[in-house]
N, C-alpha and C positions, 0 to 999 in steps of 0.2 A: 222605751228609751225616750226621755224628753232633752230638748235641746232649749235652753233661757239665752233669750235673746240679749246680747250687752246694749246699754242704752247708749242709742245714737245709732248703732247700727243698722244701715239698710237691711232688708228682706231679703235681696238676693247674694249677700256676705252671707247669711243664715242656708241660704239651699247651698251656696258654695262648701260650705263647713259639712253642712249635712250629706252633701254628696262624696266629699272628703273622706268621713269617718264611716259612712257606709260600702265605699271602693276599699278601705283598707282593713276595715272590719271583716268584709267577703273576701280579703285573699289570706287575710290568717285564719281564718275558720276553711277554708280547704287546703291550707298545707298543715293546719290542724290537725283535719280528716286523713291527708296524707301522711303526715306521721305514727298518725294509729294504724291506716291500714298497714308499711313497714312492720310498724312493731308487733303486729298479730300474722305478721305472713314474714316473718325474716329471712326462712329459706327459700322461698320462694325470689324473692327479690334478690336474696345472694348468688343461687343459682344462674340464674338467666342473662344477667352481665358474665358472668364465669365461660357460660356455654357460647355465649356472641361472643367473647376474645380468642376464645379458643377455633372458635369457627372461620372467623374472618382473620383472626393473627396465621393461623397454617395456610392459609389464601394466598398470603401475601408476603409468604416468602415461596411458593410457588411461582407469582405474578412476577415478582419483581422483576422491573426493565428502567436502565437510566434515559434519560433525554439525550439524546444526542444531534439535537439541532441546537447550536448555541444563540446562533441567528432568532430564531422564534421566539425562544423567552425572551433575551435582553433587550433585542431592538423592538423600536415601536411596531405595533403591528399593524396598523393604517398609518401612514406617512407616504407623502408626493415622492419621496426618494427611491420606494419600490414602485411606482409607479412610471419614472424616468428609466430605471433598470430596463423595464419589459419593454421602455419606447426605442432603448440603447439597443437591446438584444434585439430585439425585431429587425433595424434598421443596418445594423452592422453585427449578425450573427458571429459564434467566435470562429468554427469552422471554414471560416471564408478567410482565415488570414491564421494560417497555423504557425507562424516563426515569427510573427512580434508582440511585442510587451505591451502595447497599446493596444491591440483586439481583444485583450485580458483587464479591461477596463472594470465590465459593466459585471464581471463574475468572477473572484481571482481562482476560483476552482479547484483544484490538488495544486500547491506548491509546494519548494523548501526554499527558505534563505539564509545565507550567512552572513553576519557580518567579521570579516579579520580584521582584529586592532591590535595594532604595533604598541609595544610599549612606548613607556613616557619618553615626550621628545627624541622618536625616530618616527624616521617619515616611511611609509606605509606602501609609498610607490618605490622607495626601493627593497621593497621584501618583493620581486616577484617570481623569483624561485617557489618561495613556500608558497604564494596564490596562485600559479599556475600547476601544481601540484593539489596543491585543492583541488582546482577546480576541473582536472583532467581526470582525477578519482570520481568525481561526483559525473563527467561525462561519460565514464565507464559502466557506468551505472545503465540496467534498461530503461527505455522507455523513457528518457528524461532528453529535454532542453530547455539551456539556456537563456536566459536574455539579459542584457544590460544598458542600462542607462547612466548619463555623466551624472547627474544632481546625487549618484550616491556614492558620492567620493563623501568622507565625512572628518568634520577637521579639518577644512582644509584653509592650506596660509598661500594668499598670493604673491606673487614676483610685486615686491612696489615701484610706486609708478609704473604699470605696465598698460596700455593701451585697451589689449585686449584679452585685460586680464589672466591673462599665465599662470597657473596653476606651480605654487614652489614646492610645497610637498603638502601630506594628505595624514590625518592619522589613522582613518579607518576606511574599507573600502566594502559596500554590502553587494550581493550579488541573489540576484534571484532566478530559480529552476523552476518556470512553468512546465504545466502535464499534460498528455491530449487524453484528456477523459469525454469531454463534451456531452456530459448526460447517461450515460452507459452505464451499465450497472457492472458488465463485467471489468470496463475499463477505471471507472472507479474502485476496485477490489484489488487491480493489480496498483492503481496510484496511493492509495492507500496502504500495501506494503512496500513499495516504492520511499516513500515517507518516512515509515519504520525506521529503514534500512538505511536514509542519509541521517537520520538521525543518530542510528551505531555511529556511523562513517565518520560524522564530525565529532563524536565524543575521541573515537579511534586516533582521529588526525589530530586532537587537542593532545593526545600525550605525547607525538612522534614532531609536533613544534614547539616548543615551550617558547621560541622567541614570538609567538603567535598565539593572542588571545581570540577562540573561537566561538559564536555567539549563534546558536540554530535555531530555527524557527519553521513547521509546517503546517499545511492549515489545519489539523487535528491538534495542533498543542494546546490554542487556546481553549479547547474541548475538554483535552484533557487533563488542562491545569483547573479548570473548571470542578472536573468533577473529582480531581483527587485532593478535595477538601474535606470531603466526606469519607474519603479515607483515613485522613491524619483524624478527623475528629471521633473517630470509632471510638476509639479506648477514652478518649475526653469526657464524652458524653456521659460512660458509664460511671467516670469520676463525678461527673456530677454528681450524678444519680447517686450514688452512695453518699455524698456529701450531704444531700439533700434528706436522705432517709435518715441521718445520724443525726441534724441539726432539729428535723422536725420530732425524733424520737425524744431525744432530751427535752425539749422544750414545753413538752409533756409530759415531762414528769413530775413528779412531786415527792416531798418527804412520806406524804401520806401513804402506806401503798395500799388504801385501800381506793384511792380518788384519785393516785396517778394512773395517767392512761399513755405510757409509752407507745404502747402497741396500736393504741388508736392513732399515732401519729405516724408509726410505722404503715398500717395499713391505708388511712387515709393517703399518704405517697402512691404507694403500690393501687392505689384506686383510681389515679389520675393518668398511671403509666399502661396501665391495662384498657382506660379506653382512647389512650393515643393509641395503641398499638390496632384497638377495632378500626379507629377511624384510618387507620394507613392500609388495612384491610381493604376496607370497604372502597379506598380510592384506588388501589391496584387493581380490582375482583372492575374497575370502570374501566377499564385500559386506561390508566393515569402511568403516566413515566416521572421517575423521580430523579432530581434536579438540587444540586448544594444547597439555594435558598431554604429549601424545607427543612433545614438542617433546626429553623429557628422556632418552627412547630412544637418540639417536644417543651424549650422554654417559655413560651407565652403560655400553652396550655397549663404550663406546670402552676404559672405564677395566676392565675385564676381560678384553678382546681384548688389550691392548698389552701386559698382562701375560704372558698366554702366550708375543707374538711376544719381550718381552725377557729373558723365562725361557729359552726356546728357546736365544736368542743367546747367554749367558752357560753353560746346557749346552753348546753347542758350544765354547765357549773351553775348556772344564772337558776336554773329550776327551783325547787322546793325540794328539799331531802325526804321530806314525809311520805313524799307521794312515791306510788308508783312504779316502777321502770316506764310501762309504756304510757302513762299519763305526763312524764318526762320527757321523754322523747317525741310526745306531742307537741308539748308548750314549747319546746327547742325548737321544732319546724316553724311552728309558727313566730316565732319570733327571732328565727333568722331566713328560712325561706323566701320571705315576699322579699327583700333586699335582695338575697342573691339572686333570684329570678329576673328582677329587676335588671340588675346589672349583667346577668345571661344574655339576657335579651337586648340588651342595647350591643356589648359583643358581638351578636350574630346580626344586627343591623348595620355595622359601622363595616364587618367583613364582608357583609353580604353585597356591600355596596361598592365595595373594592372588588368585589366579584361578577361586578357589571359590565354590560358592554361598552359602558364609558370607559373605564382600564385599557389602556392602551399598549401595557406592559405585559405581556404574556406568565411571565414569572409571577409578579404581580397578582394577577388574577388565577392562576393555580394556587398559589400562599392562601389566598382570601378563601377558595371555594373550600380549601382543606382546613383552614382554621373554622367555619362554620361549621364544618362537620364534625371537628372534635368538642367545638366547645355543646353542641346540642348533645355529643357522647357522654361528654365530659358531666355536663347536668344532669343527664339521668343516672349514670353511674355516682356520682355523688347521694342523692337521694336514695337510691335502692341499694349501691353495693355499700357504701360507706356507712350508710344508714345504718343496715342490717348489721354489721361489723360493731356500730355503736348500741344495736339492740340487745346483742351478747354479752358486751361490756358493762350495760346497764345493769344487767340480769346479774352478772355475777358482783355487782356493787351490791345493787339491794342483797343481796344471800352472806354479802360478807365474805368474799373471797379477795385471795391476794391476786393485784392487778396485775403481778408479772408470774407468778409461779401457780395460779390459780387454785390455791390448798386456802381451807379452811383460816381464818384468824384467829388467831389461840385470845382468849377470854384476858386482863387486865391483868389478875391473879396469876395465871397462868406464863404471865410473860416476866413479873417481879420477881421468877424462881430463876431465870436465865439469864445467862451472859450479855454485857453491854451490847456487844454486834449481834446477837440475836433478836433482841429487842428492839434497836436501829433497822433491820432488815422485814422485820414482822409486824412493829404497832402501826397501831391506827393513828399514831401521833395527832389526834384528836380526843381520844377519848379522854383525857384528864380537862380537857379547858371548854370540853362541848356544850358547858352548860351556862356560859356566858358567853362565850360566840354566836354569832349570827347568821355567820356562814361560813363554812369547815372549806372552803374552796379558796377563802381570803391568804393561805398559807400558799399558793403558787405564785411562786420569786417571781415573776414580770409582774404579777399582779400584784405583791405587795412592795415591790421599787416602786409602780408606778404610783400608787396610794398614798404611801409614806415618805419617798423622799420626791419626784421626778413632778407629780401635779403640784404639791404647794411653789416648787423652785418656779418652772413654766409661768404660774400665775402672781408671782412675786411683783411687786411696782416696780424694785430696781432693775427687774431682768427685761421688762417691757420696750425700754426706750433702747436696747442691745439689739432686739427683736428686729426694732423696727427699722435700725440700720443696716442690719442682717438681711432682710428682705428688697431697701432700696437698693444693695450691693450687686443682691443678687439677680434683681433686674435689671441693671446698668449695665453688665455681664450679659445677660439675657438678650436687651434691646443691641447693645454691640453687636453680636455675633448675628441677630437676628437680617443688619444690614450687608453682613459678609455673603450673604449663602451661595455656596460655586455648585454648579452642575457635576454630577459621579458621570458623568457621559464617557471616561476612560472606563474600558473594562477590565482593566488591570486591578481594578477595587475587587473584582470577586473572585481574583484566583488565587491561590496558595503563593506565597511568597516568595519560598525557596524556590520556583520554580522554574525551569527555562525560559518560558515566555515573561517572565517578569525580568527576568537580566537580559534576556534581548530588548525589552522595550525599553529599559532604562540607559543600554548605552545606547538606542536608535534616537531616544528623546536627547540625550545630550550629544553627540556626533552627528546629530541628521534631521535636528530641528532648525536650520536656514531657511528650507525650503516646506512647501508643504506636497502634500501626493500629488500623482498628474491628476487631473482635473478633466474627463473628457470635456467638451464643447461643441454640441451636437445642433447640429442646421439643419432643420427636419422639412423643411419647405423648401420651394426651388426660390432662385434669388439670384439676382441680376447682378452676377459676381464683376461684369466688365462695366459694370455702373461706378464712375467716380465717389457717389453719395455711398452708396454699398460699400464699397472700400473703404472711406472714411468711418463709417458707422462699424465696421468691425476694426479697423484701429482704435477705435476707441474705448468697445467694448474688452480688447485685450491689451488696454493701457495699464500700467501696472505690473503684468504677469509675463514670466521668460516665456513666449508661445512657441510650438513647435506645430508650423500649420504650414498647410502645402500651399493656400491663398498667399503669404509673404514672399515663399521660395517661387513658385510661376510670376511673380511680379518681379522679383529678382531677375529669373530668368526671360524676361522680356525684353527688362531692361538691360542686361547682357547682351542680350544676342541682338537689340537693335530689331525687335516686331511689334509691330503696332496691331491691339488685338481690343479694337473699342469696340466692336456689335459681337451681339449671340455667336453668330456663323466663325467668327475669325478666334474667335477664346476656345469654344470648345473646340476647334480643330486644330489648336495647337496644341492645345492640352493633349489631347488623345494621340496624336502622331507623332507631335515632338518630344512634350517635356516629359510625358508618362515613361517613355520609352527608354528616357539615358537612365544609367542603370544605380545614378547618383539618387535618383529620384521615383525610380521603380516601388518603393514599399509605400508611398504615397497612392498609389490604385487603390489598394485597401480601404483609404480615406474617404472615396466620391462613388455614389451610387449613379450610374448615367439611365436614361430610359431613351428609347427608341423608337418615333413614330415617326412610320414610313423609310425616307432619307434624313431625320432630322434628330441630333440629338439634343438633350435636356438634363442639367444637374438637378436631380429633385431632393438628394441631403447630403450632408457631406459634415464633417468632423475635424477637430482640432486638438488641440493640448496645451492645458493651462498649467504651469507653474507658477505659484504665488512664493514671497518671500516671507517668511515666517520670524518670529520669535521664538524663546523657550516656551512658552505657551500655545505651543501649535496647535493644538484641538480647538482651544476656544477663536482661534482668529481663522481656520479654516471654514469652522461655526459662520462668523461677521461675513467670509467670503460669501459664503454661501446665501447666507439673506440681505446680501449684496447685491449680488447676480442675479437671483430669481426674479424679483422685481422688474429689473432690467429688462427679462423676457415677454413682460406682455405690458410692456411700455414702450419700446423698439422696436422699428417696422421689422426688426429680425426676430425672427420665431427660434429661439435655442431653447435645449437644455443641459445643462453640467450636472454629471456624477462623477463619482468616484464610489465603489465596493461603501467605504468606512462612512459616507455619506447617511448608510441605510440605518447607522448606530448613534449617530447624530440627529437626524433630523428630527426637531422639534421634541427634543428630550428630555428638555427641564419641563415642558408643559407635561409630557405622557406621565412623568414621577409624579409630580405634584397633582394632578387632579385624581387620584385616589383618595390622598388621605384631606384633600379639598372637599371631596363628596363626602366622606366618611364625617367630616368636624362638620359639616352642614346639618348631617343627620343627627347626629348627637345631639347639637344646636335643638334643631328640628324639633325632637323628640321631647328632647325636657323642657322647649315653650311650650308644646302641646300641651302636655302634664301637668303647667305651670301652676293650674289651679282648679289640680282634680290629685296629684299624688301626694298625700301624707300633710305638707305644709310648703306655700308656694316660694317664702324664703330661703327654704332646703333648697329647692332648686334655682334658685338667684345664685346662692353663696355656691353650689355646684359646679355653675357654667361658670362664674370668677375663680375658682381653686383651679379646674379641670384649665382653663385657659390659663393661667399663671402655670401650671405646670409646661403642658404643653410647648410653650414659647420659651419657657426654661431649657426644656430638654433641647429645643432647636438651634439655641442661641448657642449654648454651650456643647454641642455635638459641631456647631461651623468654630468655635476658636478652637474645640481639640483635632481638626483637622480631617471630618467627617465631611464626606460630600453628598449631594442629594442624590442616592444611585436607589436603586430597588431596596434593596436590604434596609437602608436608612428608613425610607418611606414605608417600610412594612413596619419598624419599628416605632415611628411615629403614631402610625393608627394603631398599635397597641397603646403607646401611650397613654391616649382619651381613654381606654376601657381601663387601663390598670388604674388611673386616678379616680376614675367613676367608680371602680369598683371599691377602693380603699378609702374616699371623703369621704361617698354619700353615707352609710354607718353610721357616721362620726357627726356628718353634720344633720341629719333628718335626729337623730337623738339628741342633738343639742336643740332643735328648733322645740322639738316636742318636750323637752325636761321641764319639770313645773317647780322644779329649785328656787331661790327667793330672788337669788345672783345669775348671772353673767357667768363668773366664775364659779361656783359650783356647780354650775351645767355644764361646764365642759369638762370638769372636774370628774362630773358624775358620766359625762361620753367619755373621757377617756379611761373611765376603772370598766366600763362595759365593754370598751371597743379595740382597746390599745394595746391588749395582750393579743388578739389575733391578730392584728396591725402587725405588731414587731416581729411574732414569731413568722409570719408570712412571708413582708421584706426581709426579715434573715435570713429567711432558708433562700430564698430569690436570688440572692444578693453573693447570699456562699455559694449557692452553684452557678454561679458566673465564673468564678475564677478559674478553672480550668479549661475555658475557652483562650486566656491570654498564653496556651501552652502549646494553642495548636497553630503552625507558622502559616498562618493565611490569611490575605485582608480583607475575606468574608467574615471570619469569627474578629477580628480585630474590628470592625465596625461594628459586628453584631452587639460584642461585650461594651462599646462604648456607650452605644445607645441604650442596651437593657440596666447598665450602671447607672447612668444619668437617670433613667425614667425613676428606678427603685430611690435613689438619693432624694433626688428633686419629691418624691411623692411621699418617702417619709419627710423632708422635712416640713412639707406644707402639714402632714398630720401632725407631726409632735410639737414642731415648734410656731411656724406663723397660723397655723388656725387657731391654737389655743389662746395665741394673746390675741389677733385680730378681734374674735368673736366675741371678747372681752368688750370693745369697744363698740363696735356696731351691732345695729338690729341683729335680730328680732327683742326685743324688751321682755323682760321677766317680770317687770310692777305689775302687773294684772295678778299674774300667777298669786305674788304677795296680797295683792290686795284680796283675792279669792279666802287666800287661807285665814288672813287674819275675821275676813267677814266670817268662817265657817268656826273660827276658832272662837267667836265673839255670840255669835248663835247657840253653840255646844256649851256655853259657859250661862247663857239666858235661860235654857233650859233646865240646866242642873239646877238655877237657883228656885226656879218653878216649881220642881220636883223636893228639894228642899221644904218651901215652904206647905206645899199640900202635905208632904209626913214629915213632921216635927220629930218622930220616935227616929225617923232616919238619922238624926242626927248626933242623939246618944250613940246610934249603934255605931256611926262611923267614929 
C-alpha cells in the first residue's frame, strides 16, 4: 500500500491519514471476517440467540415483580430534604403525638382524603348534612382518625370589609383521615385495606349525593395510578408491534420476487423483539422490579435495532450479483458493520453514563442500566440472528428461488405461456432489461423516488434559499422554546390521566392553591426564647407566612395574663405549669422537647408551622420558599429546618433531571473529539457534533412550546435523542465526506441513493409505531410520543432536507477529488498514445 504525499502537506497530515485508513481498514477486515464466519456457521449463530430468549424470556415471566416505592424512583435520591425528614423524625417521632395533623409532618404514612365540592355557586358550608355524613361513614370505619385544618376550606369568598376576615361561603371543603401504622408491618396491612375500603366508600357516597362532587385520594393512589399505565398500554404496545412488522415487511419489498426480501424485514422486527425480551430477562433473573418508565425500552430499542436490520438490507443490495451468497454477506458486514458498531457503542456510553452514580433519579438510572443491556443484546442478535436469517435468504437468491413462496423460478419461456397475474406473481421482472442495467436492486420504490425524482428536487438552486429559511424558522422555534424550559417536578406528568389522582389534583390545584402545605419549622438547638433579640429574629424569620407556633400564643398569653417572664427560670416555669396545662393550649406539649438536669429545666428544640400564600403555581413558589429559607438557616443565629413530605419530590429537581442527559451530551461530545482525527475523516465528525446538536436543541425547544416539562421520561427521551441522530447522520455524512464525485452535489446525491432508503424505511416504521401511544389515556405515553415524534421529525428532516443542501455549500471540498481524476485521466490517455506509437499495426486493427 503506498500513501503519495500532496504537496505542501506536512508529515504528520500523512501518519494522520495513514493511521485513519489503517484503523478503518482493520475494522472492516473483521467484520469482514465476521460475516463469513455467520455465513459458514448460520445455524449456529441462529440457534444460540433462540435458546437465550427462550431461557431468560421464561425467567422473567417467572421473576416478574412491580416497584412499588414510588418515592425511590421519582424523588431525588441524595437530597438535603431526606436528610431534614430523619432530623424531623428523630426530634419529634410521630408516636409521641397520635391525634394531630402536624406530628404527620415529616411522614404522611397511610392516609385518605377527600375533597367535597358543591356545585357551581353554592356555598359548601351550607351542605353540612351530606359532609357530616361523609364523614361519620368514613369514622365508622376501623382503625381510622381524623384530622382537620382551616387553610382547607377551598374557594373561599370573604364577608367585605370584615376585620377579621369572616369567612362568607366556601366552594369546596378537603378533609384528611390519618392512620396509626408507625412502621409495623402488620399495621401497615390492615392501613392498607383500610384505604381500599374508603376508596369503595367514596365512590359508594358519590352516587347516594349527587348534590356533592366527591374527590378521593390514598397514599397507594399515586402508586397505583403509576403503575396502571402499563396496563392501558398492554394492547397498545402490541399495536405497535404489528404496525411496525407490516411497515417494515412492505418496505421490503419489491416487484422483483426474486430480490424482494419481505420476510427479511419481517424477521429483522422479530430479531430486535426477541432480544428486548432477553434483556428484560436478564434484568428480572437480578431482582430488578419493573416501573411504567420501562414501558419506553421496547421503542428506543426498536428504533436502533431496525436500523442495523435496514442498513444490513440496503448493504446487501450494494454487493455484487456475481458473487457468492456468503462473499455477499461478507462485503455487507463490512460495509455496514463498522458504522453500526460505532453508533452501538456510543449508545451504551451515553446510557451507561445515565447509569452512573451521578443520576440522581432512581428511575433514571434503572432506564439507563436496562437500555445498556438491550442495546449490547440488541447488537449481537443483530449480527448473528439476523445475520443468519439474511444468510438463508441469500442462499435461496443465489439458487433462484421465490423470495415469499420459496419454489423454483420458472425459466422466461416458461412464464410467456401463463396468465398476466401469473407472470406478475412469478418473474424475475429483471430478466428482460438485465443486460443494460447495472444493478437489478435500482427497481426498489424508495430507492428509485429517491434517484429519479427526490435527489435532483433537494439539490435544485431554486429549492436552496426555501431550505435555508426552513432551517432559520426552525431554530427560532428551537431557541424560543429553548428559554421556556419549566421543571416536570409535578408527578401528575407520569400517571394515567383518567385517573383518580389526577382529578383530585386538578380540583386541589384549582380550590386549594392560596395557600401552600404546612411547612414544619424545626429549632433543633436550645435558644433563649425569653431573649428580646430571639423573639424578634424569629418574627422575622416567619414574616410573610400565616404561622401557627406556640412562641406567638405564650407571648399572647403573657401578655394577657399580666406576667413578666424575662430570664430562663420564669419562662420555662410558666410554660410548664401555666400555659401547657389550659386545655386551650395543651396540643402544643407535642411542640417542645424539655431536658432535665438536676432541678433545672431546658428547651433543647421545638417546632412551628408555616403557611405560605401561594399562587396558581404553587409548586414552583413553594420551590422559591424553600431556597429562601434554607439559606436563612446557616446565616441566622437560629439553627432551623423546614420540611414538608412533598419537599423530598422537590428538592433540587430540575438539577437531578438534567445532569443525565448533561453527562450523557458530554460524552458524545467527549468521544467524537477523541475520534476527531483517527475515525474515517475528521469533517465527518465536525458536521456530526453540528447535526446531532441542531437536532438535539430542536427536539428541546419544541417539546417546551408543546408543553412537555423536564420530568424523567423527557430526559430519558432526550439522551435517546444524541444516539438516534448519531445513529441516522453519521452514514450519511462519513459517506459524503469520503465520495470522490467531482461536486458537492453528487456526493450527497450519491449518500443519499446509499443511505436514504434505510433512513426512511427506519423513521417510518419508528414513526408508525408511535401512534398508538396517543390511544393510551396517560401523561406518561403522551410525553413519551411527543418526544419520540419530535426526535424521528427533527432527525429526518436534518437528513433529507438541511444536510443535503447545507453540505452543498460548506466543506469538506471535492476540487482535489477532480483534480485527482482528471490527472489520472490525463496520464491513461499519455500512455495509450505511447502504446500507439510503439505498434503502429495497433492501429489498423482498431
Amino acid at each position: 500500500m503506498c500513501f503519495l504525499r500532496r504537496p505542501g502537506a506536512p508529515a504528520s497530515w500523512i501518519w494522520w491519514r495513514m493511521l485513519r485508513q489503517g484503523l478503518r481498514r482493520g475494522l472492516q477486515s473483521f467484520c469482514h471476517r465476521l460475516g463469513l464466519c455467520v455465513s459458514r456457521h448460520p445455524v449456529f449463530f441462529l440457534t444460540v440467540p433462540a435458546v437465550l430468549t427462550i431461557t431468560f424470556g421464561l425467567s422473567a415471566l417467572n421473576r416478574f415483580q412491580p416497584e412499588g416505592d414510588l418515592e425511590r424512583l421519582v424523588a431525588p435520591s441524595h437530597s438535603l430534604a431526606k436528610i431534614e425528614r430523619s432530623l424531623a423524625s428523630s426530634l419529634f417521632p410521630l408516636d409521641q403525638s397520635k391525634s394531630q395533623l402536624y406530628s404527620d409532618l415529616h411522614t404522611p404514612g397511610r392516609y385518605g382524603r377527600v375533597i367535597l365540592l358543591s356545585p357551581p355557586g353554592d356555598n359548601i358550608l351550607l351542605q353540612a348534612e351530606g359532609i357530616l355524613q361523609t364523614h361519620r361513614a368514613v369514622l365508622e370505619m376501623k382503625d381510622g382518625r381524623n384530622s382537620f385544618i382551616g387553610h382547607q376550606l377551598g374557594g373561599v369568598v370573604e364577608v367585605p370589609n370584615s376585620k377579621d376576615q369572616r369567612v362568607k361561603s366556601a366552594r369546596a371543603i378537603q378533609i384528611t383521615y390519618y392512620l396509626q401504622t408507625y412502621g409495623s408491618a402488620t399495621q401497615d396491612l390492615i392501613g392498607e385495606k383500610w384505604e381500599n375500603e374508603f376508596c369503595k366508600l367514596m365512590r359508594k357516597l358519590q352516587e347516594e349525593h349527587q348534590d356533592l362532587q366527591l374527590y378521593s385520594l390514598a397514599s397507594f393512589s399515586l402508586w397505583r395510578d403509576f403503575h396502571k399505565t402499563s396496563i392501558l398500554a398492554r394492547s397498545k404496545v402490541l399495536v405497535s408491534l404489528v404496525l411496525i412488522l407490516t411497515t417494515a415487511t412492505l418496505s421490503s419489498s419489491m416487484k422483483d420476487c426474486l430480490r424482494s426480501k419481505p420476510f427479511l424485514g419481517l424477521l429483522g422486527v422479530l430479531t430486535v423483539c426477541i432480544s428486548i425480551i432477553t434483556a428484560a430477562g436478564i434484568f428480572f433473573i437480578t431482582d430488578g422490579k419493573y416501573n411504567s418508565t420501562l414501558l419506553g425500552i421496547p421503542f428506543f430499542a426498536m428504533g436502533h435495532g431496525t436500523k442495523g436490520v435496514f442498513e444490513l438490507l440496503s448493504g446487501w443490495r450494494r454487493t455484487k450479483e456475481n458473487l457468492p451468497f456468503k462473499d455477499r454477506i461478507a462485503d455487507a458486514y463490512s460495509d455496514v458493520m463498522v458504522t453500526y458498531t460505532m453508533t452501538s457503542s456510543l449508545y451504551f456510553i451515553t446510557f451507561g453514563m445515565g447509569a452512573s452514580p451521578f443520576t440522581n433519579i432512581e428511575a433514571v438510572k434503572v432506564f439507563c442500566q436496562n437500555m445498556c443491556v438491550s442495546i449490547l443484546l440488541n447488537y449481537f442478535y443483530i449480527f448473528s440472528f439476523f445475520g443468519s436469517c439474511l444468510v438463508f435468504a441469500g442462499q435461496l437468491e443465489q439458487n433462484r428461488y421465490h423470495s415469499i413462496f420459496c419454489c423454483k423460478i420458472p425459466s422466461a419461456e416458461y412464464l410467456d405461456r401463463k396468465p398476466v397475474w401469473f407472470q406478475t406473481v412469478m418473474s424475475d421482472g429483471h430478466q428482460q432489461t438485465s443486460h443494460h442495467e447495472t444493478n437489478p436492486y435500482q427497481h426498489h420504490f424508495i430507492q428509485h423516488f429517491l434517484r429519479e425524482h427526490y435527489n435532483e428536487w433537494i439539490t435544485n438552486i431554486y429549492v436552496k434559499p426555501f431550505v435555508v429559511i426552513l432551517y432559520l424558522i426552525y431554530a427560532s422555534f428551537s431557541f424560543m422554546g429553548c428559554l421556556q424550559i419549566s421543571d416536570g417536578v409535578n408527578i401528575i406528568n407520569l400517571l394515567a390521566s383518567d385517573s383518580p389522582s389526577v382529578s383530585y389534583a386538578m380540583v386541589q390545584q384549582k380550590y386549594f392553591s392560596n395557600y401552600s402545605p404546612v411547612i414544619g419549622f424545626y429549632v433543633y438547638e436550645p435558644l433563649e426564647y425569653w431573649n428580646n433579640s430571639v423573639q424578634e429574629d424569629l418574627r422575622r424569620l416567619c414574616s410573610g407566612f400565616t404561622a401557627v407556633s406556640w412562641v406567638e400564643q405564650y407571648y399572647q398569653f403573657l401578655k394577657v395574663s399580666n406576667i413578666s417572664a424575662n430570664n430562663k427560670s420564669d419562662f420555662i416555669s410558666v410554660l410548664q405549669s401555666s400555659f401547657l396545662k389550659k386545655p386551650e393550649f395543651q396540643h402544643f406539649r407535642n411542640d417542645i422537647i424539655f431536658s432535665k438536669a438536676g432541678d433545672e429545666s431546658n428547651i433543647i428544640a421545638s417546632r412551628l408551622y408555616l403557611v405560605a400564600r401561594t399562587s396558581r403555581d404553587k409548586q414552583k413558589e413553594v420551590i422559591e420558599v424553600l431556597e429562601k429559607l434554607r439559606p436563612l438557616s446557616l446565616s441566622k443565629s437560629i439553627r432551623f429546618i423546614v420540611f414538608n413530605p412533598s419537599f423530598v419530590f422537590m428538592d433540587h429537581y430540575s438539577l437531578s433531571v438534567t445532569v443525565p442527559v448533561l453527562i450523557a451530551g458530554f460524552g458524545v461530545l467527549l468521544v467524537l473529539i477523541l475520534t476527531f482525527f483517527l475515525v474515517i475523516h475528521p469533517l465527518g465528525n465536525f458536521w456530526l457534533i453540528l447535526s446531532v446538536t441542531s437536532i438535539e436543541l430542536g427536539v428541546l425547544g419544541l417539546m417546551t412550546l408543546w408543553n412537555v416539562d423536564m420530568d424523567c421520561i423527557s430526559i430519558l427521551c432526550l439522551i435517546y435523542t444524541l444516539n438516534f441522530a448519531i445513529d441516522h447522520c453519521a452514514p450519511l455524512l462519513y459517506t459524503f465526506v469520503l465520495a470522490t464525485e467531482h461536486t458537492r452535489t453528487q456526493c450527497i446525491k450519491s449518500s443519499l441513493q446509499e443511505h436514504g432508503t434505510a433512513i426512511l424505511q427506519n423513521v417510518t416504521s419508528f414513526l408508525i409505531g408511535l401512534v398508538p401511544l396517543l390511544f393510551v389515556p396517560s401523561n406518561l405515553t403522551f410525553t413519551l410520543f411527543k418526544c419520540l415524534l419530535l426526535t424521528g421529525g427533527c432527525t429526518l428532516l436534518h437528513c433529507f432536507v438541511i444536510l443535503p443542501v447545507f453540505l452543498t455549500f460548506f466543506p469538506p471540498s471535492k476540487k482535489h477529488h477532480k483534480k485527482k481524476k482528471r490527472a489520472k485521466r490525463k496520464e491513461r490517455e499519455e500512455i495509450e498514445c505511447i502504446e500507439i506509437q510503439e505498434n503502429p499495426d495497433h492501429i489498423t486493427t482498431v
